[in-house]
C-alpha positions in Angstrom: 14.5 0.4 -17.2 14.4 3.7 -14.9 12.3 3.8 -11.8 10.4 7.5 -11.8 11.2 8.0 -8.2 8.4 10.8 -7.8 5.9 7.8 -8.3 6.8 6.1 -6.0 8.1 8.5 -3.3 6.2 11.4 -4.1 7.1 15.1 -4.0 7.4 17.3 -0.1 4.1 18.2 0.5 2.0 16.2 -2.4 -0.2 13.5 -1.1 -0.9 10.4 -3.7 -4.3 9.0 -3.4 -4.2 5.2 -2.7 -7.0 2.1 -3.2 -6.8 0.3 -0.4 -8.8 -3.6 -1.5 -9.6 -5.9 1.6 -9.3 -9.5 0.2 -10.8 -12.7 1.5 -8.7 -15.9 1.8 -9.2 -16.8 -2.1 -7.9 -13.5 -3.0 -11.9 -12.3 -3.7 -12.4 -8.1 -3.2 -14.5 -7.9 0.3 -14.6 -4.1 -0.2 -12.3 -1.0 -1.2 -11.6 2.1 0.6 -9.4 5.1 -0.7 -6.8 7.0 1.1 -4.1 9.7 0.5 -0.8 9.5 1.5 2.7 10.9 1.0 4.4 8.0 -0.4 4.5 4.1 -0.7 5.8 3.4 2.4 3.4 5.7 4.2 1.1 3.8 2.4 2.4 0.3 3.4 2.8 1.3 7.4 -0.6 2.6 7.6 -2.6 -1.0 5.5 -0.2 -3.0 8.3 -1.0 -0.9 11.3 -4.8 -1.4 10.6 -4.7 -5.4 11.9 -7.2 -6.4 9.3 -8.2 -10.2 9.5 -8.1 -10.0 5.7 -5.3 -9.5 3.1 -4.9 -5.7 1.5 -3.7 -4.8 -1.7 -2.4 -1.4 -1.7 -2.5 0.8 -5.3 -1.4 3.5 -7.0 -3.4 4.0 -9.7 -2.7 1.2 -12.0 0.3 0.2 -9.9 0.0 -2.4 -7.4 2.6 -1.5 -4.6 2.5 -4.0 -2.2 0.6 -7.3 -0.4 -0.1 -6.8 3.1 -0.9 -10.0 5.3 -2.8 -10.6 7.8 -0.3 -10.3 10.9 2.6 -8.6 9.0 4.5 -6.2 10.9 4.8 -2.2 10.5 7.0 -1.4 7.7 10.6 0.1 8.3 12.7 2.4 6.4 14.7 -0.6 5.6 12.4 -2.6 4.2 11.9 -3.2 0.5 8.6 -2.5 -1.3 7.3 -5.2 -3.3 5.1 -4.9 -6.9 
């Protein structure tokens, strides 16, 4: 199966609009809030740098892009993106 790399990378100077949804500790929507960024990763280094006390899920549409954990550190280049 091929990966469309423009999904999930996006193009130079084409922001992606992202669903940002704060969960509580059974995995229960708090709230939502949208935001537009470049690329996945942008994505994933901005829902860790906010230090929320709840769990985010971070989407693309109808693609889930990654968990983000209450204490987990800002991404790096190196680090993989998980679905």
């Amino acid at each position: 199966m091929r990966t469309d790399i423009t999904s999930r990378f996006g193009s130079k100077g084409r922001m992606r609009h992202y669903k940002f949804y704060f969960l509580d500790d059974s995995g229960h929507m708090l709230r939502a809030e949208d935001h537009m960024y470049r690329d996945d990763l942008a994505a994933l280094e901005a829902a860790k740098k906010l230090h929320a006390s709840e769990a985010i899920d971070i989407w693309d549409q109808v693609r889930r892009v990654a968990r983000v954990k209450p204490g987990d550190r800002p991404a790096s280049p190196s680090d993989p993106i998980s679905g």
